[in-house]
C-alpha positions as CSV (number, residue, x, y, z in Angstrom):
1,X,56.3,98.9,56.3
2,X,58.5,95.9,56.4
3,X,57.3,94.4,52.9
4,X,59.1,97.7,51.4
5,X,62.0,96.3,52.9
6,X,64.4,93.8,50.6
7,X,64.3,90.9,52.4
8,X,68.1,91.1,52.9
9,X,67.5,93.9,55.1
10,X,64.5,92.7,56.9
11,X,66.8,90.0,58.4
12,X,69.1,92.1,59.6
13,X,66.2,94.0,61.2
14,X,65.5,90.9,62.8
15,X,68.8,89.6,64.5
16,X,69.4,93.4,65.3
17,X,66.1,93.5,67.4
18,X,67.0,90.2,68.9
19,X,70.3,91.3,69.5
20,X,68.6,94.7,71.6
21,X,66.2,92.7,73.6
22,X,68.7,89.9,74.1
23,X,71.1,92.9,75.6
24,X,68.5,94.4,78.0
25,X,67.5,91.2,79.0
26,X,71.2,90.4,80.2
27,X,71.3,92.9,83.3
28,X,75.0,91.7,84.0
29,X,76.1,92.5,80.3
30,X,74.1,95.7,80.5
31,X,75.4,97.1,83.6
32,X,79.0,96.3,82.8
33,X,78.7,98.5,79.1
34,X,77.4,101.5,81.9
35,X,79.6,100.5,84.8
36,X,83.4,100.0,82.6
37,X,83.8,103.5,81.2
38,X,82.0,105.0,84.4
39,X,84.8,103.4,86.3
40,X,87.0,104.3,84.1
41,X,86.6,107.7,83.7
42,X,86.3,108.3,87.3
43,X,89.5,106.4,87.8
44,X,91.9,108.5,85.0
45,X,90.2,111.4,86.0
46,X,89.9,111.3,90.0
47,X,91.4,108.9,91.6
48,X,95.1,108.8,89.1
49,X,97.4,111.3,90.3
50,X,101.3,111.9,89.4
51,X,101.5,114.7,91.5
52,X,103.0,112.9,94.4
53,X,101.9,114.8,97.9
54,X,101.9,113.5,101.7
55,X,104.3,110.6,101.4
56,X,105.2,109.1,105.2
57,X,108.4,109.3,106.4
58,X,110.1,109.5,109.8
59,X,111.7,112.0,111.3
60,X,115.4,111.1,113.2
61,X,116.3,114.3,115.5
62,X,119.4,113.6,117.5
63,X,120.1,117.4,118.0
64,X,117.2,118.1,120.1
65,X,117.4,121.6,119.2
66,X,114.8,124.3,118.5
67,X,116.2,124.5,114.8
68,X,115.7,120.8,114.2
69,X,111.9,121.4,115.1
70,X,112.1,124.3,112.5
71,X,113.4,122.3,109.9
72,X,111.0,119.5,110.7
73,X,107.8,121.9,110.7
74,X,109.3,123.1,107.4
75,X,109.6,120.0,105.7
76,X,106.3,119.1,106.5
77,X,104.9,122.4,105.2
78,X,106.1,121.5,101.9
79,X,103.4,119.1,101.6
80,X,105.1,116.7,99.5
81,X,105.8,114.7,103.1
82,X,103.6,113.6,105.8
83,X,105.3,112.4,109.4
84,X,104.6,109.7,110.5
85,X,107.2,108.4,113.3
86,X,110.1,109.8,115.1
87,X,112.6,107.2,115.8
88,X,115.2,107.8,118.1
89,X,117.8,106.0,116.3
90,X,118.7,106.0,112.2
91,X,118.8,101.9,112.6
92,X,115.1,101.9,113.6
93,X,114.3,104.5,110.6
94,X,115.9,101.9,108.2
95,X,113.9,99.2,109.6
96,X,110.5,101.0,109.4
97,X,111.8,102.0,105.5
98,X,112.4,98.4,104.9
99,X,109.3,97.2,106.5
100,X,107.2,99.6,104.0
101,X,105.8,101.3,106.8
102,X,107.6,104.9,106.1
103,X,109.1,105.9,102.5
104,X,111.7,108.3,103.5
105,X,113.7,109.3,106.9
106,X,114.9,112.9,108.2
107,X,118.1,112.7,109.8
108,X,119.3,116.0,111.6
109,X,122.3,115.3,113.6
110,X,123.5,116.1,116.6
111,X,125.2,119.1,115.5
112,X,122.7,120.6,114.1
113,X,123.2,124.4,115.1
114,X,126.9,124.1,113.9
115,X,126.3,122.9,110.3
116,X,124.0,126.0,110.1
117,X,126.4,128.4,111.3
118,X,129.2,126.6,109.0
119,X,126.5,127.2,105.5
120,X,126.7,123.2,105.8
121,X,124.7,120.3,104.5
122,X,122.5,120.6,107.5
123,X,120.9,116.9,107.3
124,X,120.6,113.4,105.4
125,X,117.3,111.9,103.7
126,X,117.3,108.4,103.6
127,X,114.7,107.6,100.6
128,X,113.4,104.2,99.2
129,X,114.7,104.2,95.9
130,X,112.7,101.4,94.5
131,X,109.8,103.7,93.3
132,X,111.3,105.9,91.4
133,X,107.9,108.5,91.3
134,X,108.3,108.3,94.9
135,X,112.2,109.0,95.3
136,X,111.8,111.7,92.5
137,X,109.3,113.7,94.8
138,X,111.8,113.6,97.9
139,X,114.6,114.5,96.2
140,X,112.8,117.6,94.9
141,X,113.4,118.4,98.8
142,X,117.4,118.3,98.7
143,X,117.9,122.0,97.8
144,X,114.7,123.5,99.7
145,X,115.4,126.9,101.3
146,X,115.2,127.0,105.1
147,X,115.2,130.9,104.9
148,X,113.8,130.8,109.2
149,X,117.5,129.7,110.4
150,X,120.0,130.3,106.7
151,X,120.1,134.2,105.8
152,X,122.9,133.2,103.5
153,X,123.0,129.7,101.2
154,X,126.2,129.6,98.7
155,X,125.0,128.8,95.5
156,X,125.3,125.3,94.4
157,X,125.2,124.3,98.4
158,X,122.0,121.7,98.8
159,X,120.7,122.0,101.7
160,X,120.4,117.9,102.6
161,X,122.6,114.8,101.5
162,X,120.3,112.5,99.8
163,X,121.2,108.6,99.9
164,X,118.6,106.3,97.8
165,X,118.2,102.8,99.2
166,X,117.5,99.9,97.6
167,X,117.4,101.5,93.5
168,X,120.4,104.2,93.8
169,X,120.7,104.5,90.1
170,X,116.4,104.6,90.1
171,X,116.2,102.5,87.0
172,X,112.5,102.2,86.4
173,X,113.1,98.4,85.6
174,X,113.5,97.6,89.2
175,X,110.4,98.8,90.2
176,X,108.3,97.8,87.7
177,X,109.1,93.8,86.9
178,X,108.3,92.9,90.3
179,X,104.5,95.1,89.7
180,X,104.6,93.7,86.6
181,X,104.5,90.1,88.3
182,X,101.3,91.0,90.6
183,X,99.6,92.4,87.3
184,X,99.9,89.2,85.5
185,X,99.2,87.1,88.4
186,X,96.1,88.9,88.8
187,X,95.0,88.8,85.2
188,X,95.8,85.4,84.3
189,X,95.1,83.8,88.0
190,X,91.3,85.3,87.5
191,X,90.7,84.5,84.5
192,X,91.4,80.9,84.8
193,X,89.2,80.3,87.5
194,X,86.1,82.9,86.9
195,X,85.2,80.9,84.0
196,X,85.4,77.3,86.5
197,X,82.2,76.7,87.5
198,X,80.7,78.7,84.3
199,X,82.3,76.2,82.2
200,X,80.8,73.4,83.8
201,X,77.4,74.5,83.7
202,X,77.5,75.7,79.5
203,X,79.2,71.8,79.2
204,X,76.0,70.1,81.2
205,X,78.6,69.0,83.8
206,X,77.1,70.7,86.8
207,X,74.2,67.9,87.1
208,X,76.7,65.5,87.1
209,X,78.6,67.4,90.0
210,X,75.3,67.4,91.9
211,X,75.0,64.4,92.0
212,X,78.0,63.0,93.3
213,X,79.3,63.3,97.0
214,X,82.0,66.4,96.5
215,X,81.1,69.3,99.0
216,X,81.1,72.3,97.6
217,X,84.4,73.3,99.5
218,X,86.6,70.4,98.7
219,X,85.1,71.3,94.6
220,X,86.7,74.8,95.2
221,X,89.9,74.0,96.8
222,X,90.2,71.2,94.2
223,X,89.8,74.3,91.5
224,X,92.4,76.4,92.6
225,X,94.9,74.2,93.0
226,X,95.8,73.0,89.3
227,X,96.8,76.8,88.7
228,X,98.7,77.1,91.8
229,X,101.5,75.8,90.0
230,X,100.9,77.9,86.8
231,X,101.2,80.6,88.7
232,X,104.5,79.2,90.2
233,X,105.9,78.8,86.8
234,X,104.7,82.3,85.7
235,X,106.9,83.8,89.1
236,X,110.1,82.0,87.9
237,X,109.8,83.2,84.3
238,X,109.0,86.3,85.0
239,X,111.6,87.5,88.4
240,X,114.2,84.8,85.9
241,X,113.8,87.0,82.9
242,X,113.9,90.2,84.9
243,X,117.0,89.4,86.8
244,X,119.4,88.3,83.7
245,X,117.9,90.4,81.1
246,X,117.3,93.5,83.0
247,X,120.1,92.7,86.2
248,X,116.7,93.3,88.5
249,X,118.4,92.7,92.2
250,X,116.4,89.6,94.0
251,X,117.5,90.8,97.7
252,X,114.7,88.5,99.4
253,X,114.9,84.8,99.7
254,X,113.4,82.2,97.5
255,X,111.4,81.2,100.3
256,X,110.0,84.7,101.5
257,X,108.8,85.2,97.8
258,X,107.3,81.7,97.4
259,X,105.4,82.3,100.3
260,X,104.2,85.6,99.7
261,X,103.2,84.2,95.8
262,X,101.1,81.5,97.1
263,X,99.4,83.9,99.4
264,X,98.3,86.2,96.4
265,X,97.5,83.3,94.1
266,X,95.1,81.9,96.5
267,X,93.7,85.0,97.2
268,X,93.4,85.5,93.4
269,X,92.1,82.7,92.4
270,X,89.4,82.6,94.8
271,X,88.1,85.6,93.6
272,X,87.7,84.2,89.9
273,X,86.0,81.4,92.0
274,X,83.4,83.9,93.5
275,X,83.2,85.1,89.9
276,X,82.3,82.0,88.6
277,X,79.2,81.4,91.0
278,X,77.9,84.6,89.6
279,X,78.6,85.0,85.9
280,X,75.4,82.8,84.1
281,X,78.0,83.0,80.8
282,X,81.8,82.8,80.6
283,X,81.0,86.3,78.5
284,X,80.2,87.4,81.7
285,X,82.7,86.3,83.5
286,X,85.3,87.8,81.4
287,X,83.4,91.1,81.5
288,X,83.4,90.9,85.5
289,X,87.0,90.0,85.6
290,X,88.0,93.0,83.2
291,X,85.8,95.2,85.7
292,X,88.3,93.9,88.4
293,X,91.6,93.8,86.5
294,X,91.4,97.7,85.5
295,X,91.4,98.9,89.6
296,X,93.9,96.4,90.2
297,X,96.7,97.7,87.4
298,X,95.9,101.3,88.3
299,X,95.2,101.4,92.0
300,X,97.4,98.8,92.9
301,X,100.5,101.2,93.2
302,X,101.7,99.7,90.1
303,X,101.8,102.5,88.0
304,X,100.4,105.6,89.9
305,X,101.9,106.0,94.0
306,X,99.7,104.7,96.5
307,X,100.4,108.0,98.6
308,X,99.4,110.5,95.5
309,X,96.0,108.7,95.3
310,X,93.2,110.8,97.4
311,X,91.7,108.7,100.5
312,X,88.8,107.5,98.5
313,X,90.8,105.3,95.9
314,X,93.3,104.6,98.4
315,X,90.5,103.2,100.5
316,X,89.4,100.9,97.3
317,X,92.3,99.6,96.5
318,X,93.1,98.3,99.7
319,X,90.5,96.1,99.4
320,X,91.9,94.4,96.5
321,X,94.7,91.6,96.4
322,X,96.7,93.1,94.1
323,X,97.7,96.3,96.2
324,X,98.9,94.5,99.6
325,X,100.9,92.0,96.9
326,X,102.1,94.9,95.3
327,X,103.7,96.0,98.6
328,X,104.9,92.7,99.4
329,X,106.4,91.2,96.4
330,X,108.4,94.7,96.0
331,X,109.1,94.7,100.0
332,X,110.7,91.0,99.9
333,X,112.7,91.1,96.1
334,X,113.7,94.6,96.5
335,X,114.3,95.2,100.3
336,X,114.7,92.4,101.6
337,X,112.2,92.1,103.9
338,X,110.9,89.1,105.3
339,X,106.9,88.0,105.6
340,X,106.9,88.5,109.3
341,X,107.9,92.5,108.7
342,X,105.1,92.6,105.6
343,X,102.5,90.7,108.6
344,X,99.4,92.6,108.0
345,X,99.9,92.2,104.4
346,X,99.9,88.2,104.3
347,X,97.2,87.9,107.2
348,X,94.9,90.0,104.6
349,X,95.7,87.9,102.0
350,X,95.3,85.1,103.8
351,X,91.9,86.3,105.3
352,X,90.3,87.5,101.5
353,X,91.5,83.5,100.0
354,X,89.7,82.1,103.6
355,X,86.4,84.5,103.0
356,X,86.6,84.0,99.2
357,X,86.1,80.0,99.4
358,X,83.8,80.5,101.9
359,X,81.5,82.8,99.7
360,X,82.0,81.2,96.6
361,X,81.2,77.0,98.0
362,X,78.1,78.7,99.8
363,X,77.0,80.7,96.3
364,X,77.8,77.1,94.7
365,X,75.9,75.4,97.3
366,X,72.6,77.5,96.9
367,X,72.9,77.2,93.2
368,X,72.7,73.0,94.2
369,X,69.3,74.5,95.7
């Protein structure tokens, strides 16, 4: 059949069969054209939610009444909240907003059962403005009905004061440059050094590696650390810009959010490492660190609410860097908060970078092999 063919066509034939059994043959390549919209569809169409539900707050009830536990079983039937501590004190509701570890507080006060009576603003939310998704959800809770203890609300009364922290004029810049810094990290951080060890081996380097005395750690720490500093320089261009072009408030200190970067470029950058002991091709390596940079933009909190993601996702993307830097970076430039109150945070950053070198010199070592 193929002398019927014009020969012009016959070579195409040709490099297109090639092309077919070259794909197949590349299980890596193959999986990944499966795996990407699989992932992908299962991420837009599962796990991606704007419909925020079961956000944790705490609860501050100083009137020790029966109607504050009625408001309080209210609020929670609402399902838009979840609670999650009861402080005795507003101070130590602030604090645990500040920390991260609660989005919102309650506060009934202590006279409670006479602001009822009076058809008065009965209590006060305080709300972490700096997601605005997440601010927009609470505040849908300022006028609820609490028709179990108020027969009789006058019209334009709201039923709670609402006080937003951090954002109180919930421009979406705030929230998003400092994301937008973890994003960039992430895909530029990766890509850098997934392509390390793959590049040496396409350039006929690795033999010459082999045969000097570098262990396989020291080659990885000696890696990363050229594009420590890029990543430095990325930081200060990118909180820079943000602050004087779009007057995004840096509450934390330099320090807090040097130290915080460096934990999330090492932890970055060692995953391109483990990359790179895997990929055969720096095709592959880009294809791997595409598969990893799509979960980290959309289940890192950076667009979609960590809270309106089911268990599931929420489950996945705390196992990648970007979500606990997502948490950080926002806790320290926006709140103010300090490493120490962000602890579990850094220690898992600093445990994935530890892991990370340990995989990827022990992959390089049996590759030596």
């Amino acid at each position: 059949m193929n002398r019927f063919l014009p020969t012009g066509l016959f070579r195409i034939k040709a490099i297109m069969v090639k092309e077919i059994r070259q794909l197949f043959r590349d299980r890596l390549t193959f999986g990944m054209v499966v795996m990407i919209p699989l992932i992908q569809l299962l991420l837009f169409g599962y796990a991606i939610n704007t419909d925020v539900r079961n956000i944790p707050i705490a609860v501050v009830d100083q009137s020790y009444s029966a109607a504050g536990r009625v408001i309080t079983e209210s609020v929670k039937a609402t399902q838009v909240v979840t609670v999650k501590h009861v402080f005795l004190t507003v101070d130590e509701a602030e604090r645990a907003i500040n920390e991260g570890t609660v989005r919102g507080a309650l506060i009934l006060p202590a006279d409670l059962t006479q602001r009822i009576g009076q058809n008065r603003i009965v209590g006060q939310w305080l709300v972490d403005g700096s997601d605005t998704m997440i601010s927009a959800a609470l505040l849908q809770l300022r006028n609820m009905p609490l028709k179990e203890l108020i027969t009789y609300q006058p019209a334009g009364l709201s039923t709670f004061e609402v006080t937003l922290l951090y954002n109180p004029e919930r421009r979406s810049a705030v929230n998003i440059v400092p994301g937008l810094l973890g994003v960039i990290l992430t895909m530029t951080m990766i890509l850098f050094t997934s392509a390390a060890i793959v590049r040496e081996r396409e350039r006929g380097n690795l033999e010459l590696l082999i045969t000097t005395p570098v262990h396989p750690l020291e080659l990885m720490i000696g890696k990363i650390i050229p594009y420590i500093f890029v990543g430095l320089i990325q930081v200060g261009i990118i909180l820079g810009l943000g602050h004087f072009i779009f007057n995004v408030p840096i509450n934390g200190a330099v320090t807090q959010i040097l130290l915080g970067t460096l934990l999330f470029i090492s932890a970055s950058l060692t995953l391109g490492l483990v990359i790179s002991t895997i990929a055969q091709t720096q095709l592959q390596a880009m294809q791997m660190t595409i598969f990893i940079l799509l979960p980290s933009i959309l289940l890192s909190g950076f667009i979609f609410p960590y809270e309106a993601m089911p268990i599931a996702a929420q489950w996945i993307s705390e196992i990648l860097p970007a979500t606990h830097f997502m948490r950080m970076i926002r806790g320290i430039v926006l709140r103010g908060a300090q490493l120490v109150d962000l602890w579990r945070d850094a220690v898992w950053l600093m445990g994935f970078t530890i892991l990370g070198l340990l995989v990827a010199s022990q992959r390089f070592k049996k590759s030596l092999d």
